[in-house]
C-alpha positions as CSV (number, residue, x, y, z in Angstrom):
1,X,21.4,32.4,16.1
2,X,22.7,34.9,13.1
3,X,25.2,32.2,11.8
4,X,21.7,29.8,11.6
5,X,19.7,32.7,10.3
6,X,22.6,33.2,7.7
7,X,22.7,29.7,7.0
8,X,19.2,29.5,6.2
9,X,19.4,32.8,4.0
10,X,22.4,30.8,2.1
11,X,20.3,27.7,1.5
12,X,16.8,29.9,0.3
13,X,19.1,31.5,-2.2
14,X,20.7,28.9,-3.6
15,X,17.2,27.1,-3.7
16,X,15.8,29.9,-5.6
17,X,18.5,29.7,-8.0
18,X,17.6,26.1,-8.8
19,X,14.0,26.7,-9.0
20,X,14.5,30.0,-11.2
21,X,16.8,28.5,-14.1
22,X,15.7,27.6,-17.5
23,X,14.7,24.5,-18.9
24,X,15.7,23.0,-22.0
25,X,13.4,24.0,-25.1
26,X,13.5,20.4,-26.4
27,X,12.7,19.0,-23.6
28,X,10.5,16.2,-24.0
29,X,7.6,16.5,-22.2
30,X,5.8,13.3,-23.5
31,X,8.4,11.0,-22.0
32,X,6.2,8.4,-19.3
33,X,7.4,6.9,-16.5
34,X,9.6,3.4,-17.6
35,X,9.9,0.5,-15.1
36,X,13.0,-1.2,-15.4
37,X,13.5,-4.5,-16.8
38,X,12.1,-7.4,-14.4
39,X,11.0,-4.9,-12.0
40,X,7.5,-5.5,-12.5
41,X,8.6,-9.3,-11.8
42,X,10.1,-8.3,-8.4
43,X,7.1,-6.4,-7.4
44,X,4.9,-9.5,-8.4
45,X,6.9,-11.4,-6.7
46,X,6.5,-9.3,-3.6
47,X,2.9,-9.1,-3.8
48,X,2.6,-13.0,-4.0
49,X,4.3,-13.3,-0.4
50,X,2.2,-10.2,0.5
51,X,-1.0,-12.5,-0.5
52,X,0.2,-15.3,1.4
53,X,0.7,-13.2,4.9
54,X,-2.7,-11.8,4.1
55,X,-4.5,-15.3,3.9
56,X,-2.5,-16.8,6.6
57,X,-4.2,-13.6,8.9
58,X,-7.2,-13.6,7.5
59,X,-7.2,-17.8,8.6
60,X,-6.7,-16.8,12.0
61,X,-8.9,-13.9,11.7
62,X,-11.9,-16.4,10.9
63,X,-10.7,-19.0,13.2
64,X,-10.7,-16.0,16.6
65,X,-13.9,-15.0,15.3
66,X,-15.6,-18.4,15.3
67,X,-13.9,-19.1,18.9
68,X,-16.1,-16.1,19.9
69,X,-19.1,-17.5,18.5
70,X,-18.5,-21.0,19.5
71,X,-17.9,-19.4,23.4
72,X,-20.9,-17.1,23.1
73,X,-23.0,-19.9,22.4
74,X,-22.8,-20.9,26.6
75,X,-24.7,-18.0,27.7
76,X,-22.4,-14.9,26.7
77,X,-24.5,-13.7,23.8
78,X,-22.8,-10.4,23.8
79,X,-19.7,-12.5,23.1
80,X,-21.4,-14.2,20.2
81,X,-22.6,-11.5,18.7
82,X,-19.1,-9.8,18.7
83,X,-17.7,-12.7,16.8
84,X,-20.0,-12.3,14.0
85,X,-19.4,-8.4,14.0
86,X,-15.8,-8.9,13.5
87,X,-16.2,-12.5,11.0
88,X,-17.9,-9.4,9.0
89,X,-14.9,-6.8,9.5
90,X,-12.4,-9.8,9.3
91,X,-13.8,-10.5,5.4
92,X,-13.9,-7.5,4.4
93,X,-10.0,-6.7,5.3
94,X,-9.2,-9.7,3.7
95,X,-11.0,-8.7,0.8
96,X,-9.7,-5.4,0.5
97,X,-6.0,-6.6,1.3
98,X,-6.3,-9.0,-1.8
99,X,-7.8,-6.5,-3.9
100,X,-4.9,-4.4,-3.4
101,X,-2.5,-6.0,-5.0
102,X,-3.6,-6.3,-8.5
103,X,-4.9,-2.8,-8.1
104,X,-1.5,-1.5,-7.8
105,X,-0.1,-4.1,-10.9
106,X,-2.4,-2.7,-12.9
107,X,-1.6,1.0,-12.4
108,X,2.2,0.2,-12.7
109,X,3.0,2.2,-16.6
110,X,4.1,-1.0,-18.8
111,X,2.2,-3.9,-16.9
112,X,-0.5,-5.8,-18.2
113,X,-2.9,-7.7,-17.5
114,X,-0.8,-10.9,-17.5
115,X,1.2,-9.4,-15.3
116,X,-1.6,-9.9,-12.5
């Protein structure tokens, strides 16, 4: 137990000594974030195939929730009526899923609009 308590006295100290050293005067503060060339491509790419899961879901999303409806329709109301509660939910993830993507292009420092 004292060679972990000494351990962890060891690792505070050196992490203080990190923490307390002094930064370069010239230092340039203004410097913002850069992407890496064809990065923003990549990620673009990856959203693409991210945008194709999504509609492929939200295809069988729709299709479960009209099989409830269609069902509900032979007496089971409560069924029906739990089909069109989650068509609702079922467009709205989709929605939001979709929405997502650009979203994030956009906030990415260096992409544009044509990026999207």
């Amino acid at each position: 137990m004292s060679l972990l308590l000494a351990g962890f006295t060891k690792a505070q100290l050196s992490m203080v000594t990190i923490f307390n050293t002094a930064l370069n005067s010239d230092y340039d503060w203004d410097n913002g974030v850069q992407i890496p060339n064809g990065a923003v491509d990549s990620i673009n790419t990856l959203f693409s195939w991210g945008r194709g899961v999504v509609v492929v879901v939200g295809i069988v999303g729709v299709l479960f929730c009209a099989g409830k409806m269609a069902v509900g329709k032979f007496g089971r109301s409560d069924l029906a009526a739990e089909g069109v509660g989650g068509l609702v939910w079922t467009v709205l993830g989709i929605s939001l899923m979709l929405i997502a993507g650009p979203l994030i292009m956009l906030l990415l420092p260096g992409a544009t609009g044509a990026d999207i």
